[in-house]
N, C-alpha and C positions, 0 to 999 in steps of 0.2 A: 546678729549684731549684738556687741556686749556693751555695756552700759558701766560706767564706772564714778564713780564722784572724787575728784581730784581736789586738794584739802588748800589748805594755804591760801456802682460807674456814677457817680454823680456828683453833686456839689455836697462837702459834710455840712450837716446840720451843724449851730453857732457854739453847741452846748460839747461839741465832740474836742477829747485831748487835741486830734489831729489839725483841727482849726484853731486853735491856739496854737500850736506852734506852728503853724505858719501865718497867723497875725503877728509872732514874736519876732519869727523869720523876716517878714514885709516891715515891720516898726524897726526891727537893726539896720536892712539893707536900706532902706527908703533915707536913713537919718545918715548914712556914710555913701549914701547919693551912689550906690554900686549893687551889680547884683554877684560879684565876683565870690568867689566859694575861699572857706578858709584854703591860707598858704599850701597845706598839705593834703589837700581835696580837689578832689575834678568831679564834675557832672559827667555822669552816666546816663545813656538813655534808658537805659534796663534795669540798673539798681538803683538810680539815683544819683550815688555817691561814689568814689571809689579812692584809692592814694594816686597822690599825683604821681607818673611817671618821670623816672632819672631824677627823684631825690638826692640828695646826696649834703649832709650836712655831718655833724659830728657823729651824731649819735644816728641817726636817720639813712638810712638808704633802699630805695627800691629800685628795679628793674625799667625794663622798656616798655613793660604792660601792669606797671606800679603796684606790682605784688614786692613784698618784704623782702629784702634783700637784694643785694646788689648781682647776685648771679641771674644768668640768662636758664631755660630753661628748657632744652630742645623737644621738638615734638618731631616723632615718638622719641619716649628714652633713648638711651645708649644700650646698645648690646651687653649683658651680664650686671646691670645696674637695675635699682628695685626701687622702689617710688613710693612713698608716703606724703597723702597732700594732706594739711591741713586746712580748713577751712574755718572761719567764728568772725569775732567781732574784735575789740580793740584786744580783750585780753590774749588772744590768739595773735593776734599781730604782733603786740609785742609793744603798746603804746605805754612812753616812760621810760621806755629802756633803751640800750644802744642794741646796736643787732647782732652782738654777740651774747648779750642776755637774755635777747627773747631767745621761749622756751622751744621756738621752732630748732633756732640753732642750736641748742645744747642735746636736742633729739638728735641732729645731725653727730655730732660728737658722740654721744654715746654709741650710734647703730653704726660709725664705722663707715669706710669706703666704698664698702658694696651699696650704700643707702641714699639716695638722694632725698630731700626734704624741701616739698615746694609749697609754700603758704599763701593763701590767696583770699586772706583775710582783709575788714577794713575795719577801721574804728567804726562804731555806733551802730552796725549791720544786725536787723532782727534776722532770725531762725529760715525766716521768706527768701529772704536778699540771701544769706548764703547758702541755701538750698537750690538758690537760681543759677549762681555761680558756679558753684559745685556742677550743675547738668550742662551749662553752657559754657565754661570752658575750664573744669578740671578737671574734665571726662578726656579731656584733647591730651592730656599727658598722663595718660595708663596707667595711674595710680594703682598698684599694688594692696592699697590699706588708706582709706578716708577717715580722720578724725574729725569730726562734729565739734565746734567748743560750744555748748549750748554754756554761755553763763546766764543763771535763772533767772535775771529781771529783762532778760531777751523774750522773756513771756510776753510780756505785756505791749513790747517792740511787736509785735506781730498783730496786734489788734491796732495799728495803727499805719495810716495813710501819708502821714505827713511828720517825721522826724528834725531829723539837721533840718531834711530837705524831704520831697514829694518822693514817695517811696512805692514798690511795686507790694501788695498785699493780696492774701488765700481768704475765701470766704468758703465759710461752710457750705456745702452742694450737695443734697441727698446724702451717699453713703462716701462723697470724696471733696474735691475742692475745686475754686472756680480761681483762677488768677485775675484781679483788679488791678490798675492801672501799668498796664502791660508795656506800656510806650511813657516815659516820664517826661513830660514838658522842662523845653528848656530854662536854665533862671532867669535869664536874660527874656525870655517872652511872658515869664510870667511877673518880672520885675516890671516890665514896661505897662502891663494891665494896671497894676496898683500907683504906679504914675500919669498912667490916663484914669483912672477912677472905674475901670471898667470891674476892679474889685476892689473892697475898700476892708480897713480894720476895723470892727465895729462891733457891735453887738445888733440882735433883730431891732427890727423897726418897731414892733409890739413889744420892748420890755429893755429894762437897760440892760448894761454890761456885764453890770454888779453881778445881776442873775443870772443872767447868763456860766458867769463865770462858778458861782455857787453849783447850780446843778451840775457843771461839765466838773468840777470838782467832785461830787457823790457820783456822778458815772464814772470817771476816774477811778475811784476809792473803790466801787462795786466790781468794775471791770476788771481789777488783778486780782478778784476774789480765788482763791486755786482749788478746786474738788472737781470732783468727775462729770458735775455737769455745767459748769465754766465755758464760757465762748472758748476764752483763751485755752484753753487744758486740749478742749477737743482739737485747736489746730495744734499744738504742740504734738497730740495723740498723732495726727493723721497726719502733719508732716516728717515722725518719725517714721510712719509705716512706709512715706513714699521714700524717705530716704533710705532704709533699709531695704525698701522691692530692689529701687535703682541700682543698689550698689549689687542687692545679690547679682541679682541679673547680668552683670558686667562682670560677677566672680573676683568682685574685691570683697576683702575682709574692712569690716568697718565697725569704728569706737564711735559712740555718743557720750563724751567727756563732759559731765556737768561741775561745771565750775560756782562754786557757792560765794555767795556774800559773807562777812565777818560774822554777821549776825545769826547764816547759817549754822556755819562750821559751830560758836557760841552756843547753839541749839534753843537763841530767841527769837526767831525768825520762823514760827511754825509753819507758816502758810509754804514759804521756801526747802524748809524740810520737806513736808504732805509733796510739792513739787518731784520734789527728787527721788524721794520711795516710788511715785506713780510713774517716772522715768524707768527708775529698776524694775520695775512689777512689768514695763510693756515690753 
């Protein structure tokens, strides 16, 4: 696997990132009296989240299984045709742009007619979610060559249970990983709990919110700390490994494209640099 830097089970504790935003999630939906997902989102049982299927707006378009682009994607290939998935998060999708400037389609252009280019990225998606995706359905189109978009604050996306929306997450297991919340509750059943009061926005019963929010702000700050022995680092470590066994094992070649913040590429951003050397280095 080559490594590259492209430039340009329980209830969480009150004090956790991931219970704040889903307090924030439960205070937006609750006040717009909906549990409806943005316009260009659908609930996922597996990852959460995903693009809505048959977009189709100016700049916007996805398919019948709301991957980027308005082409279909047969399974298996086409006879004498060669396949490059893309997998990552928004920057990989292509969010802000029309769909002939994301950079999935201009890969499409440069490799030519022999090359199909299938992106199966979503906005907001940590390192977990498209590593899930990747095994569970962009294995189904015989991808030739998988590119990773790790962009590096997807670090910290991965210590986390509770995003947009309720997310599937890797916890550390001995010498490998354990998958958490494997099955994501629907919005709709878990909107209707915080309208029955069977969960509420709050802070603990033993202390206000204030502190609440103070500490879960220093776990925060601590929790994207980046060196070798970081929560985060080790599953970034050990979901490269699995990513690289997978793909060998299937005899695709496959890119871990790490996508830098301004701050990066700037070289004031050290914690994101140390990131991206320990990427090269594994």
């Amino acid at each position: 696997m080559r490594v590259v830097i492209a430039l340009g089970d329980g209830v969480p504790d009150a004090t956790t990132e991931s219970l704040e935003n889903e307090w924030e999630w439960a205070a937006e939906h609750l006040a717009a009296g909906t549990a409806v997902f943005d316009s260009t989102l659908a609930y996922d049982p597996r990852y959460g989240w995903r693009s809505r299927a048959h977009l189709d707006t100016e700049q916007l378009g996805t398919n019948s299984e709301g991957w980027r682009g308005r082409a279909e994607h047969g399974d298996p290939k086409p006879p004498g045709v060669r396949r490059l998935l893309l997998v990552g998060d928004s920057y990989t999708f292509g969010a802000g742009v029309a769909d002939e400037e994301a950079f999935a389609h201009v890969l499409g252009l440069l490799l030519g007619p022999g090359w199909e280019v299938v992106n199966i990225s979503a906005p907001g998606w940590g390192t977990d979610q498209q590593i899930l995706a990747f095994e569970e359905e962009g294995l189904k189109y015989d991808p030739d060559m998988v590119v990773l978009g790790f962009f590096v604050r997807d670090y910290s996306r991965n210590l986390l249970s509770f995003r947009q929306y309720f997310k599937p997450r890797f916890a550390l297991e001995g010498d490998g990983l354990r998958l958490l919340g494997a099955s994501v509750p629907a919005p709709e059943s878990v909107f209707a709990e915080y309208v029955d009061g069977d969960r509420r926005v709050g802070g603990s019963w033993y202390r206000s919110r204030f502190i609440d929010k103070c500490i879960g702000s220093w776990r925060k700050f601590r929790g994207r700390d980046i060196h070798g022995d970081a929560e985060g680092w080790k599953l970034v470590a050990r979901l490269m490994e699995r990513f690289a066994e997978r793909t060998r094992d299937e005899g695709m070649d496959a890119l871990w494209l790490v996508i830098p913040t301004d701050e990066t590429v700037a070289g004031t951003a050290d914690r994101y640099i140390t990131l991206a050397g320990l990427c090269e280095e594994r």
